[in-house]
N, C-alpha and C positions, 0 to 999 in steps of 0.2 A: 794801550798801544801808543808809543812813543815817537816811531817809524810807519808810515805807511808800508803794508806788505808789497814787496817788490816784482808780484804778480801783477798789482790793482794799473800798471803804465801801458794800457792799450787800448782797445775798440773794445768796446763791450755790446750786445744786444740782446733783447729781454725776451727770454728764454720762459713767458708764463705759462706756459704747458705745467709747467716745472714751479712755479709759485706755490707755495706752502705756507697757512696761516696771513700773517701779515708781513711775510719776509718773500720779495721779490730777488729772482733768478734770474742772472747774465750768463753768459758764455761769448765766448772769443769769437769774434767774427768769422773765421775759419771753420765754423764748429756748423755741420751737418743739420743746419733745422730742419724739420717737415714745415711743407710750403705753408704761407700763410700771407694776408692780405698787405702786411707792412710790419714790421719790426722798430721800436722803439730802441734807443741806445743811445751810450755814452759813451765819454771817450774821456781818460787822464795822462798829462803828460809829468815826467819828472819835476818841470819847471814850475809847476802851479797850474799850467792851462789845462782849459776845459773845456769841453764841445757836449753839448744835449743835443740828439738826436731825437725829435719827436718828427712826427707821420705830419708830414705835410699835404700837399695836393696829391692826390690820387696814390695817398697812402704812400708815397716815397718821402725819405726821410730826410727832415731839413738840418737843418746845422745852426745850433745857436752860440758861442762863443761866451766862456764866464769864466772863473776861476774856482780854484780848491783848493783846500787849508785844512791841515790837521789842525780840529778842535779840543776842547777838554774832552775826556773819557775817550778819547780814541773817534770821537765822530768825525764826517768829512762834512764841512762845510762850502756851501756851493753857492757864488756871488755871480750875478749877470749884472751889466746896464739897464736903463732904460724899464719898461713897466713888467718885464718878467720878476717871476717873486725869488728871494731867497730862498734855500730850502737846505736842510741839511738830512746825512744821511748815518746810521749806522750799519759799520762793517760786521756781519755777523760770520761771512766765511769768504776766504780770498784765496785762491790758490790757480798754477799756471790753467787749471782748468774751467771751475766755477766762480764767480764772484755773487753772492749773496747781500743784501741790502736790507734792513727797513729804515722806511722814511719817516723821521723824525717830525712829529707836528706840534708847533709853538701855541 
């Protein structure tokens, strides 16, 4: 993958009902979840940015600000500031409806 898929530029949130093996499920924020205590998500913009949405106080989702970068093989590489870790990701499937992930560990 040379191009990011031009689904992967929006709100994503983590759809694990739906997790399979070690490859974690998003869907588009729009998208119909059964309720649940808090939702983890991300977010990619065309320009590089990037927002992690991880469950903060009382399970609502905070906002962390980092960057993205197509890597070799097609991974997505994921930069923040300060003491959050690096981490990178592989696209296993991206399309205007599902986005599929595993996370690559160093």
């Amino acid at each position: 993958m040379r191009e990011p898929p031009p689904g992967l530029f929006r709100s994503w949130f983590h759809s694990y009902e739906e997790d399979h093996g070690d490859v974690r499920v998003y869907r588009p924020d729009d998208y119909p979840f059964p309720p649940a205590r808090g939702r983890r998500g991300m977010e990619f913009a065309p320009d590089g940015a990037f927002v992690d949405h991880p469950l903060g106080r009382g399970d609502a989702p905070d906002a962390v600000p980092g960057r993205w970068r197509l890597g070799p093989a097609g991974r997505i590489s994921l930069t923040f500031e300060g003491a959050r870790p690096d981490r990178e990701l592989e696209i296993v499937r991206c399309d205007e409806d599902v986005l599929e992930v595993r996370r690559i560990t160093s």
